[in-house]
Structures are given as C-alpha cells and as structure tokens.
C-alpha positions as CSV (number, residue, x, y, z in Angstrom):
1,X,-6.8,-25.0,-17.4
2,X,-4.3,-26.0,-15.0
3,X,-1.8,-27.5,-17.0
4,X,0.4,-24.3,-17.2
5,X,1.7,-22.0,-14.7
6,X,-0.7,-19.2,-13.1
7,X,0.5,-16.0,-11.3
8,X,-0.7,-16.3,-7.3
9,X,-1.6,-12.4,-7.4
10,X,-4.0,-13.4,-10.3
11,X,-5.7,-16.8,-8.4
12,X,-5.0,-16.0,-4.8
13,X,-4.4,-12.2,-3.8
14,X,-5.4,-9.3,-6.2
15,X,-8.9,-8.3,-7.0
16,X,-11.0,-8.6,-9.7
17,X,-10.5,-4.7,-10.4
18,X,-6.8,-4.5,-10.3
19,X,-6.5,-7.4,-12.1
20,X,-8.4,-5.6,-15.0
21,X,-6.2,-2.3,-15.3
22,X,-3.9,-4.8,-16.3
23,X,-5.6,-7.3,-18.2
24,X,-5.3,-8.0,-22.3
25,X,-8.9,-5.9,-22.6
26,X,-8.0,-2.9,-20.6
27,X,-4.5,-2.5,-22.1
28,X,-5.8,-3.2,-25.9
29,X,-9.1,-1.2,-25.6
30,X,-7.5,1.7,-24.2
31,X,-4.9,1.4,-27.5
32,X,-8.1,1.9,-29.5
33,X,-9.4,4.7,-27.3
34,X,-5.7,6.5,-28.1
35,X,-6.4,5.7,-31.5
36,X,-9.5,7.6,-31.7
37,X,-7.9,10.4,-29.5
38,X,-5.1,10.6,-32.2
39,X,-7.9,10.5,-35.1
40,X,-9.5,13.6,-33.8
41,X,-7.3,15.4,-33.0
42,X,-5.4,15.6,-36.3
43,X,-8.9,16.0,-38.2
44,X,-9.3,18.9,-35.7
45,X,-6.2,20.2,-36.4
46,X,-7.2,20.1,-40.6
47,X,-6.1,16.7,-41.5
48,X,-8.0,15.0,-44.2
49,X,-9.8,12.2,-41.7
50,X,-13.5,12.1,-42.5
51,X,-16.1,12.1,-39.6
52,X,-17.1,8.8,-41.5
53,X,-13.6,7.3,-40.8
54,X,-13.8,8.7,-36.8
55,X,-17.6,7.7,-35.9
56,X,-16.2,3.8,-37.5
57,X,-13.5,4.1,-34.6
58,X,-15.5,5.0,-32.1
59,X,-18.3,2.6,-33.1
60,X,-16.0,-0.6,-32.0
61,X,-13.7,0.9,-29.2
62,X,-15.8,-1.6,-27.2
63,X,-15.5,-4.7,-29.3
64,X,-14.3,-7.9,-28.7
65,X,-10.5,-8.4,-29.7
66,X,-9.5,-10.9,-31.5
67,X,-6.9,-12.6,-30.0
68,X,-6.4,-15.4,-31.8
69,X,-6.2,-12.5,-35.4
70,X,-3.6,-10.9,-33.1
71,X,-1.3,-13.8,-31.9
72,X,-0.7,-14.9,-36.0
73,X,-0.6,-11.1,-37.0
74,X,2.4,-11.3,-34.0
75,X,3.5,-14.5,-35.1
76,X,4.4,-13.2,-38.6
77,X,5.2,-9.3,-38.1
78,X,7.3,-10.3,-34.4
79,X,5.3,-6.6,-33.6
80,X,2.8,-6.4,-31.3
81,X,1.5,-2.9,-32.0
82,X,1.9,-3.7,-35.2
83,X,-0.2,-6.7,-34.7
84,X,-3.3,-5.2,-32.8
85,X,-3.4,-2.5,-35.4
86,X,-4.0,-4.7,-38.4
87,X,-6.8,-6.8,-35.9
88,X,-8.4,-3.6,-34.9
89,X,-8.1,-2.6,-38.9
90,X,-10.2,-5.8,-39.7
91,X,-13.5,-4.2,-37.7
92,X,-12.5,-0.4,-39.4
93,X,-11.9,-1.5,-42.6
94,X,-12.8,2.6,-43.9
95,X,-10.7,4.0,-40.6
96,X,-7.9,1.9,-41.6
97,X,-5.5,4.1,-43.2
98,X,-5.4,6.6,-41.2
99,X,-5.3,4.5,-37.7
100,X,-1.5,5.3,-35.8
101,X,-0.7,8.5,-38.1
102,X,2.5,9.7,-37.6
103,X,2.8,7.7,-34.4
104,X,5.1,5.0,-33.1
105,X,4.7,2.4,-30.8
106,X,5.2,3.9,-27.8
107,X,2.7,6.1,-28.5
108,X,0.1,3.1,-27.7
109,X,2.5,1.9,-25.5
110,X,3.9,3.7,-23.1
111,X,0.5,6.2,-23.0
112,X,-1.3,2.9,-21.8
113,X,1.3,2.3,-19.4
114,X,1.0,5.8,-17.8
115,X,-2.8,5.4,-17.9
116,X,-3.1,1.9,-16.5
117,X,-0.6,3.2,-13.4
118,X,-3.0,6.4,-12.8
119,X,-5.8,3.9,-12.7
120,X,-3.8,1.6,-10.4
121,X,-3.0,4.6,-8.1
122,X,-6.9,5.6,-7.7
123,X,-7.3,2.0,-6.8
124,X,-4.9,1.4,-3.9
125,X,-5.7,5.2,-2.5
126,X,-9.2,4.1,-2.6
127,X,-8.2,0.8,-0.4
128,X,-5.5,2.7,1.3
129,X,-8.8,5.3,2.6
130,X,-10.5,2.4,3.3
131,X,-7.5,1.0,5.7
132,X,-7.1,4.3,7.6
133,X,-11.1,4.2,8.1
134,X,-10.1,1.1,9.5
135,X,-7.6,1.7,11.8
136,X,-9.5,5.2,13.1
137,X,-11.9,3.1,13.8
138,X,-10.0,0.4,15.6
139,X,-7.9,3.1,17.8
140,X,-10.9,5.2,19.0
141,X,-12.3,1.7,20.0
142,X,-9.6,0.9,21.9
143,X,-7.8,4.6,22.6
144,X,-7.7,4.0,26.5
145,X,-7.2,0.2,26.4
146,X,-3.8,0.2,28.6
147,X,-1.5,-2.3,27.3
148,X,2.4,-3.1,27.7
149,X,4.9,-1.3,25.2
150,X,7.9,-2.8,24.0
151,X,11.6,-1.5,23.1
152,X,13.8,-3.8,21.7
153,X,10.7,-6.5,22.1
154,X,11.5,-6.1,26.2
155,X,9.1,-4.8,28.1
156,X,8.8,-1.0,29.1
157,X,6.3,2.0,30.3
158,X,2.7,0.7,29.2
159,X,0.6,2.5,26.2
160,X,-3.3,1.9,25.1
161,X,-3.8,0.3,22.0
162,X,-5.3,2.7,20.2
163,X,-1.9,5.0,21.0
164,X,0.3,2.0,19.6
165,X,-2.7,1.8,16.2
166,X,-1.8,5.1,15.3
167,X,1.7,4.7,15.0
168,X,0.6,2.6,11.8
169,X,-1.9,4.8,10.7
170,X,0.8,7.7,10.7
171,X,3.1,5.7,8.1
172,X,-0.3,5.0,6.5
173,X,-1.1,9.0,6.3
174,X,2.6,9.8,5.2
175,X,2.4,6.9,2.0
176,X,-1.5,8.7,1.3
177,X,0.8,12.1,0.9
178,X,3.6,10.4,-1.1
179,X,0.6,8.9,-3.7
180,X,-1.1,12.3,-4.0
181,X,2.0,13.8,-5.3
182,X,2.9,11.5,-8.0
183,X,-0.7,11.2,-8.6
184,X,-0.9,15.0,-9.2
185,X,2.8,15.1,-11.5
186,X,2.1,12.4,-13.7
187,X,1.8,13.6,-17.2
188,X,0.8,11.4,-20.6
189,X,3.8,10.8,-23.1
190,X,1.5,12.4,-25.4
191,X,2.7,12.0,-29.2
192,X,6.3,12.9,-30.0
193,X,7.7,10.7,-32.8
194,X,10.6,8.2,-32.4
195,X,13.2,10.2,-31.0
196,X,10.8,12.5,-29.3
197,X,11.6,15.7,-32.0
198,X,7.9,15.0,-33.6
199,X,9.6,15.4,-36.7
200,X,6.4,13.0,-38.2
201,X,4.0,15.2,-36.7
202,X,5.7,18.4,-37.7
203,X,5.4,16.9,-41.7
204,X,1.8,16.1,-41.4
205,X,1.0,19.7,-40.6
206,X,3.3,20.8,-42.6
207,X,5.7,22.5,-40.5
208,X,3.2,24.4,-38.3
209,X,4.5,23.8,-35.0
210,X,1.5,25.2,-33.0
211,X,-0.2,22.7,-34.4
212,X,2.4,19.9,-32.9
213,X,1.9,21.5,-29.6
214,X,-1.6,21.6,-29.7
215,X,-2.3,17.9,-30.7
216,X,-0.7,16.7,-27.4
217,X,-2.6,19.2,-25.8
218,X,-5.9,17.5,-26.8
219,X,-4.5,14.1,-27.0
220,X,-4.2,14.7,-23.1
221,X,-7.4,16.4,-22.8
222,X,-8.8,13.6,-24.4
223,X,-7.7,11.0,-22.0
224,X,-7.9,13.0,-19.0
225,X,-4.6,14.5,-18.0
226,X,-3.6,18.1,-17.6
227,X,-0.4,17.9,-19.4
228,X,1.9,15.8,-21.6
229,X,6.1,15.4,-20.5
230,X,7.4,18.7,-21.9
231,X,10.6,16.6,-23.2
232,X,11.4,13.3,-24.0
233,X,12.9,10.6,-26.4
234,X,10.7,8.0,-28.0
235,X,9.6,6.6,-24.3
236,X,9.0,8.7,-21.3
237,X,11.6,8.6,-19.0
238,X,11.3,5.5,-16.8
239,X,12.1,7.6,-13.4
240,X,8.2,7.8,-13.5
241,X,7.8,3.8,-13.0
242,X,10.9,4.1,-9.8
243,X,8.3,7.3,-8.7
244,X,5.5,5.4,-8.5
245,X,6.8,2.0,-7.5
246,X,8.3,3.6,-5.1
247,X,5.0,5.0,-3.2
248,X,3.8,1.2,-3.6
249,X,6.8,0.5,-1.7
250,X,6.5,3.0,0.9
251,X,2.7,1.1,1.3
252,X,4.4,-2.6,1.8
253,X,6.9,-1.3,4.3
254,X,4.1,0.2,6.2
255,X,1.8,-2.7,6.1
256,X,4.7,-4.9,7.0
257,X,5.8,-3.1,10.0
258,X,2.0,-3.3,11.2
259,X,1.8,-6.6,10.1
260,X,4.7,-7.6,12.2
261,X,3.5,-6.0,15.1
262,X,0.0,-8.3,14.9
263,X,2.5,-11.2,14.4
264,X,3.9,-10.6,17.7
265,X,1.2,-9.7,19.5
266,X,-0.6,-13.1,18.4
267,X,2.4,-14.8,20.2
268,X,1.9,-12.7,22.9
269,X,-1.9,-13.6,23.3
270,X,-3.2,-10.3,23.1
271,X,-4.5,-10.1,19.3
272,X,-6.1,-12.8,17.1
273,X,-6.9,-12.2,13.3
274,X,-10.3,-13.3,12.2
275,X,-10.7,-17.0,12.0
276,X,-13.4,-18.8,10.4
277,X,-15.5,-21.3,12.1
278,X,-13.7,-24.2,10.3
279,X,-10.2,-22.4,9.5
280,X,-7.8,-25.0,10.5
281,X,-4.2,-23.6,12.1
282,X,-1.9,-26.0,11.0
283,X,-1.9,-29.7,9.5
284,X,-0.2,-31.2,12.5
285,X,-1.2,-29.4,15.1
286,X,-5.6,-29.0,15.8
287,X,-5.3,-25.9,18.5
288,X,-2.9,-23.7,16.9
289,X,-4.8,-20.1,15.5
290,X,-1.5,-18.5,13.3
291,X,-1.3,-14.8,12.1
292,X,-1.3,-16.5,8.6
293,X,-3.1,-13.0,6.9
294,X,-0.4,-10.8,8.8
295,X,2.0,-13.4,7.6
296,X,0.9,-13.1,4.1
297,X,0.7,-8.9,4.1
298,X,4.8,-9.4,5.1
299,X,5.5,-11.8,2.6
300,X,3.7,-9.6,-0.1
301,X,5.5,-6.7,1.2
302,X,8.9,-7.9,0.7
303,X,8.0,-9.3,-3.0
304,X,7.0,-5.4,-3.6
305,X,10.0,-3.7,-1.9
306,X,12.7,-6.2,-3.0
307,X,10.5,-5.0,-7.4
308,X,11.3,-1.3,-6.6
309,X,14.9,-2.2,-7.8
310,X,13.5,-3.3,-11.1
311,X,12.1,0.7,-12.1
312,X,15.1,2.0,-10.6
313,X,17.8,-0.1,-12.7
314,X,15.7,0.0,-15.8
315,X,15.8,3.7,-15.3
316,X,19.8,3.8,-14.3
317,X,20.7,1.7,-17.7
318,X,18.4,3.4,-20.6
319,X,20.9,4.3,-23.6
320,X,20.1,7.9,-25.5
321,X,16.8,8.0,-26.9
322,X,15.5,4.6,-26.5
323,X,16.4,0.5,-25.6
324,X,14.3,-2.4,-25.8
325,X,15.9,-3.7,-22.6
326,X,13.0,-2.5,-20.1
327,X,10.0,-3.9,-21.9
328,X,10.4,-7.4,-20.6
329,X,11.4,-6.5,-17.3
330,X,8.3,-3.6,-17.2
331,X,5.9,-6.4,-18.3
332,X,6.6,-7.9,-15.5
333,X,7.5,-5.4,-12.8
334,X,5.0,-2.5,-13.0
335,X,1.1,-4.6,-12.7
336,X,3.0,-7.4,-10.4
337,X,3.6,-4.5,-8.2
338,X,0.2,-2.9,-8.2
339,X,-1.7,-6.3,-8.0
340,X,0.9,-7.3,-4.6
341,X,-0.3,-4.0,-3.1
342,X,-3.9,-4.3,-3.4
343,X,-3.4,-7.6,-2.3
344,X,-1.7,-6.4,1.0
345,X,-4.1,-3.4,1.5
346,X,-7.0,-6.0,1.2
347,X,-5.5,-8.5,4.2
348,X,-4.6,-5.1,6.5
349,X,-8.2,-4.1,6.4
350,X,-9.6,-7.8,6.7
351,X,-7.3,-8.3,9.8
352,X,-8.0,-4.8,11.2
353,X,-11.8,-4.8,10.8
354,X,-12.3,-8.3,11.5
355,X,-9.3,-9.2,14.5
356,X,-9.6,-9.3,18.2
357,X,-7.7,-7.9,21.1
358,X,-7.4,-9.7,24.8
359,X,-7.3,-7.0,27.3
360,X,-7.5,-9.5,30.2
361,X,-4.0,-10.9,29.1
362,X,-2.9,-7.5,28.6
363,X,-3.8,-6.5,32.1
364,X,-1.6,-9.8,32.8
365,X,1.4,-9.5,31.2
366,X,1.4,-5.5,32.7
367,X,0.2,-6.8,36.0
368,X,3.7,-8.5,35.4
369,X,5.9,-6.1,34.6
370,X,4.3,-3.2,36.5
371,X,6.3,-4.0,39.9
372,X,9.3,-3.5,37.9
373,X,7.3,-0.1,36.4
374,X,6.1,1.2,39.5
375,X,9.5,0.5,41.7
376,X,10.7,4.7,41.1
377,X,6.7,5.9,42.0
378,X,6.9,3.8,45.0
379,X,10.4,4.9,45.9
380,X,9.5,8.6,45.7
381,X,6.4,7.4,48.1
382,X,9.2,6.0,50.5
383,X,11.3,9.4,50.5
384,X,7.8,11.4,51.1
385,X,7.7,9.3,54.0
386,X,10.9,10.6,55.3
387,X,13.5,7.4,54.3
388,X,16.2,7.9,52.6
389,X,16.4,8.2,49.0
390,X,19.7,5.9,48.6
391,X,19.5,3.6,51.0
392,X,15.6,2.4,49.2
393,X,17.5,2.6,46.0
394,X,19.6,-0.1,46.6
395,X,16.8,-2.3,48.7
396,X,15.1,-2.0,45.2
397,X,17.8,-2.8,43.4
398,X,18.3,-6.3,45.2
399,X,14.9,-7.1,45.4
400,X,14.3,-6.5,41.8
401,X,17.6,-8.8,40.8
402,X,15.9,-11.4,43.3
403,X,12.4,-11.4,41.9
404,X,13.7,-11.3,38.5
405,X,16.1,-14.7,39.3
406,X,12.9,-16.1,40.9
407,X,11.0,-15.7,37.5
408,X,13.9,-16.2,34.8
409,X,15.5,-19.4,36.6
410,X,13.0,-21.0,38.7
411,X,9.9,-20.1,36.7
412,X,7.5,-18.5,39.3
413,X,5.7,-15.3,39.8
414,X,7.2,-12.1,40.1
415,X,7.6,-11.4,44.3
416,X,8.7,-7.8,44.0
417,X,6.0,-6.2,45.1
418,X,5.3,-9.0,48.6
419,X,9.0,-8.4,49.1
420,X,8.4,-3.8,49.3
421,X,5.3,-4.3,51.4
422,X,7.0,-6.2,54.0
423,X,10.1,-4.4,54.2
424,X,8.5,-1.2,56.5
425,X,11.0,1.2,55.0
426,X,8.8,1.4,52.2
427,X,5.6,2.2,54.2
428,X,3.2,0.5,52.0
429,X,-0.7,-0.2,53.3
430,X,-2.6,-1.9,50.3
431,X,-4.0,1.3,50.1
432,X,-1.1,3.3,49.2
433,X,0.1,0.2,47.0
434,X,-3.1,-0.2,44.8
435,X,-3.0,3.6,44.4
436,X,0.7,3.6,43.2
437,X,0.3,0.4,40.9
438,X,-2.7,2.4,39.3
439,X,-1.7,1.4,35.4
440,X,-3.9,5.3,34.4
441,X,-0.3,6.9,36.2
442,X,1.9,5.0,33.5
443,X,-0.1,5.3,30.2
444,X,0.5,9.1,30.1
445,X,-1.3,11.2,27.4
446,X,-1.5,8.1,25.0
447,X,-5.4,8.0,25.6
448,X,-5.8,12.1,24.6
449,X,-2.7,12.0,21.9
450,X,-5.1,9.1,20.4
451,X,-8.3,11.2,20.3
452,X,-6.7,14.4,19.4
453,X,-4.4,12.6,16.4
454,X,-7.5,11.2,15.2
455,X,-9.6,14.2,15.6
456,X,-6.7,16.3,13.9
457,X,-5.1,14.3,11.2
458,X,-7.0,11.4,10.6
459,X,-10.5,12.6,10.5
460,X,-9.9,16.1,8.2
461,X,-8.9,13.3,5.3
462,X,-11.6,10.8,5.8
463,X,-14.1,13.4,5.6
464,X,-12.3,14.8,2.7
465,X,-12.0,11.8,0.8
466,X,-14.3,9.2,1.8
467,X,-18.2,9.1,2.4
468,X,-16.8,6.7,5.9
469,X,-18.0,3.4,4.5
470,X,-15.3,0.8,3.3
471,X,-15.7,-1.1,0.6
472,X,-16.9,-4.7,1.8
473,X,-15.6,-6.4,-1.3
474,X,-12.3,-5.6,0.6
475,X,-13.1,-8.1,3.5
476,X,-13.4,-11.1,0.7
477,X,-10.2,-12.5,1.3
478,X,-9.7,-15.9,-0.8
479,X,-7.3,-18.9,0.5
C-alpha cells in the first residue's frame, strides 16, 4: 500500500533483523513470553496456577496475533495492554484468569522495552565487529600506502592510509567499549507493582517478602538477565534509554567523522565508494561518481545524534513515580534510533569493503606539496655542505612565496624545487635531490604504528569476538 506514509529506515535503510526487534510480533510475542515467565514463577512460588493453565500458555507463545481482535479490544478499553491481554485470552481461554497477576502495564511494557534494546545492542555490536573486521582489513592493505595528511583541510607532513584508517577504527574500538558496559549493566524492571513497593505482589504471597524477592529473581532468569533494577517506581528509570542512546550516538559520530573523511577524499580523487555498473551520479550531469553512501552514513548520523536529546529530556522531566509523557516520545525515539544505526553501520562496511583508493593521484597531490615538505631536509643538506644556515633560510623563504604566487595566481606547477637546484648554494645533484624528496623520510612510523595498533588492539577483539568473517548480508545495500 502506498497510499499512507512509510518510515525510510523501514523501506530504505534498516535490515530485516532490526526491523523485527521492533516489529508488532517481536514486541507482542515477547508480552506472552513475560506472561508465562510471570505464570511460573508465582506457581513456583505456591500460587494456585495449574500446570494445565501454564502448558496452555506456553502452547500459543508462537501464535499468530490477532490484530484486528486487538485494535477494537483498543478501540473500546483506550488500553493497549489491556487490549493484547483479552486477544491473547481468546487462544488461553483456561490460562485466562490468571494471565498479568498482580502485574501492571509496565510490567509488559517497559520489560519488552529493556529486552528489545539488549537485542538491539547484540545486533549493532555484531555489525559494529563486522566494521572493525573491515577496516583491519583495509588498513593492513594499505598500512604503507603514503599519502598527504591534512590539518585544517591544508596540506601537511604525509601519512599512509592505513595510519589515517585507524584513526576511525580507534573511535570505532572506544564506542565497542562504551556498548559492552551498558550491555553488561542493563538489568530487567522485573515486577514491582504500580508505584514500584510490590505491594500486589506482597498480598498474593501473603506478606512473605522472600517470596517478592524471589519472583523477580526468576522472572529475570527466565528471560535471561542476571538481575532486576534494585529500586524503582512503576517504570524503570529512563536514564537507561539516554545510556544506551547515548552509545548509538557515540557510533553515528564515529561513522560520520569517517564518513566525512571519504567525502573529501572523493573530491580529492584519491577514494571512490563502490559503484555499480549502471549507478548513475547525478540526473544532470552523466560523469559525475558522488560519495552518496558516505553522504547517507552522515545524514543518518546527525538524525541519531540530534534523538539522543529525546532519552535525555524524557529522563530530565519524569514526575515522582510515574508520567505518561514519555511513551509517545519513546515509541518513537528508542527503535528509530537502533534501526538509523544499523543502517549507518551497514553503509560503513559496504563503502569500506567495497571502495577504492588512487595511489597514483596520491603520489600527485604529495609530489605537490612535498617541495614545500622537503624545503627544512634540504636546508639542513645546504648547512652540511658548509652554507649558512640563515642566509638559505631566507632564499627558501622567497622562493617558496614565489612558487606558491606562481601556483595560486597564475595556475601552474609548483617551481620550488627547479628554482633550489639552480641556485648552487643549495648543492643539489639529482642525486642528492631524489634522495631528500624520498616520501619513506616523511611518513614516519605511520607504517609500523599501523601494524603494531592492529596487531595490539584491533586483532586481540576480533579474535575474541568474531570467527573473522563478516556478515555478507551487510553489503546488501538498497537504493
């Protein structure tokens, strides 16, 4: 149907998987499977819940929902839990009565929430591996590939591409550290009532407080997390959502800044991303080849770093126990975020794997520059030679402002270099000159800091974490 509006992330970007954490099925099935959770652990714990009423549950965890049940249940009750609890009621007819006891809604809620962001997080760690498998692959390829650095976009001492590749994969290794952290701390809400006393939980077992405690404990158990929040009111507090969108951020800056780079490097000439056979570059103009993936990862990014305000407002403005005032904005900000960053992590390793470097137009544009590079070696050749170190200063000096007019103003090649050989107080032979123009004196340890970052940081985690294949279903980009 394209009648109505459809989110880009869901058409365009995101993959299939993402898109499923947070999809209807995954967030309504995994209500059921907290359901069940619930079930057995109060019938554990001495509740009068048959194992008749428990195997029913389990039998249709995995059946089709009924949406259309749901939307008039919603229609009429203006509750959505509510709603989905009465359809899932329909297929447990003898489970019914005992389905959400003692719970409230966030109990469905705000668990799925936590457990859909866990799932999220394994996802983009397991593209985020796949993107520094990438890039360690791309920067030993090219770790003594000498190439002109930039400050301020204006050229300076060269670097090899592999050197300048792991700047990126260092912001890449420090977001890895920031996801396995809140990976590691995040906790289910567990079950604590509407306020978050349990006072509902606390009557079913008839005031036995161990027993509170130790239905969280296998509610958690149940769905795979160590522990539940030790405290809280009837929602867990929504610092976790700034947390964690927070790391997603940290991922969009660092894909942008690479991103950025590849976008200038394209106008430079020195880096194409992959481009199909019958890719076209631009309506009007038939030659032109733009970054458009690098484009897109720093469009993406700044859609995910300008949402991290949304956790962190929603988090600044909660009143006491509980307000209704995030749910809108969460529906909206917590999977948009996750589905953005998948979709940035799947360009970066598209472009990476599947892009291009020029190192015959890098040994141009430093074939360029390198008279201005190499003027101090070849003034410290002049003094060895027994000139004076001021006087060649100042020859330099001039010559350099007179090549530099010759190439800003009247547009031709740089003379610095014809101008030092024929002044004899410089004593340059071609020998001597080829020698000191040598681009291996000017790279300095870039090519070893390369190997010996990838052999000491990089590889340790990829061997850790990843059997060294990436995922090709990563390389399917769409339009």
């Amino acid at each position: 149907m394209k009648e109505r509006y459809e989110s880009p992330l869901n058409s365009r970007y995101a993959s299939e998987k993402m898109q499923h954490i947070f999809s209807p099925d995954f967030k309504f099935k995994t209500w059921r499977k907290l359901w069940l959770a619930l079930a057995e652990s109060e019938k554990e714990l001495g509740l009068n819940i048959s194992e008749t009423q428990i195997a029913e549950i389990r039998q249709h965890l995995d059946d089709p929902i009924d949406y259309e049940l749901a939307a008039d249940y919603e229609k009429k009750l203006r509750h959505d839990v509510m709603a989905h609890l009465l359809t899932f009621g329909t297929l447990c007819p003898t489970a019914k009565p005992i389905l959400h006891l003692g719970a409230t809604s966030a109990f469905v809620g705000d668990n799925t929430d936590l457990i859909q962001m866990r799932e999220g997080l394994l996802h983009i760690r397991e593209r985020l591996l796949d993107l520094l498998a990438s890039l360690a692959d791309f920067a030993k390829a090219h770790y003594d590939v000498p190439t002109l650095a930039y400050t301020h976009f204006q050229a300076a001492q060269p670097t090899t591409v592999g050197k300048r590749a792991t700047l990126w994969i260092q912001d890449f290794l420090l977001d890895l550290e920031r996801l396995d952290f809140e990976q590691a701390h995040l906790k289910l809400l567990g079950c604590k009532g509407t306020t978050g006393t349990s006072a509902s939980f606390l009557a079913l077992f008839d005031g036995d407080q161990e027993k509170v405690r130790q239905l969280e404990q296998k509610i958690a158990q149940k769905m795979g997390f160590k522990a539940c929040m030790a405290v809280s009111g009837q929602t867990y507090t929504r610092k976790v959502d700034s947390f964690i969108l927070n790391v997603l951020s940290g991922i969009a800056q660092s894909a942008s800044k690479m991103g950025t780079d590849l976008r200038l490097l394209a106008h430079l000439k020195e880096f194409d991303e992959p481009f199909e056979s019958s890719q076209v570059g631009s309506s009007a103009m038939a030659y032109k080849r733009n970054p458009m993936r690098s484009e897109r990862i720093v469009a993406l990014a700044r859609f995910i770093i300008t949402n991290v305000q949304n956790p962190a407002i929603t988090a600044a403005t909660q009143w006491l126990e509980r307000t209704l005032d995030d749910s809108a904005n969460r529906r909206l900000a917590l999977p948009e975020t996750f589905l953005a960053t998948d979709a940035i992590l799947m360009l970066a390793i598209n472009v990476i794997r599947g892009g291009r470097i020029y190192p015959m137009v890098m040994k141009r544009h430093l074939m360029e520059e390198l008279p201005f590079i190499a003027s101090e070696n070849i003034l410290m050749h002049g003094v060895k030679m027994g000139e004076d170190r001021q006087i060649l200063h100042e020859k330099i000096r001039q010559y350099s402002v007179d090549a530099a007019h010759r190439v800003k103003e009247e547009g031709k090649e740089n003379d610095l270099l014809e101008k030092l050989k024929a002044d004899p107080s410089f004593h340059l032979n071609e020998a001597a000159l080829n020698e000191l123009l040598d681009v291996q004196r000017f790279i300095g340890c870039a090519p070893e800091q390369t190997l010996t970052f990838l052999q000491e940081q990089v590889q340790p985690i990829l061997k850790k974490h990843t059997d060294g294949t990436v995922d090709e279903a990563a390389l399917q980009i769409r339009v």
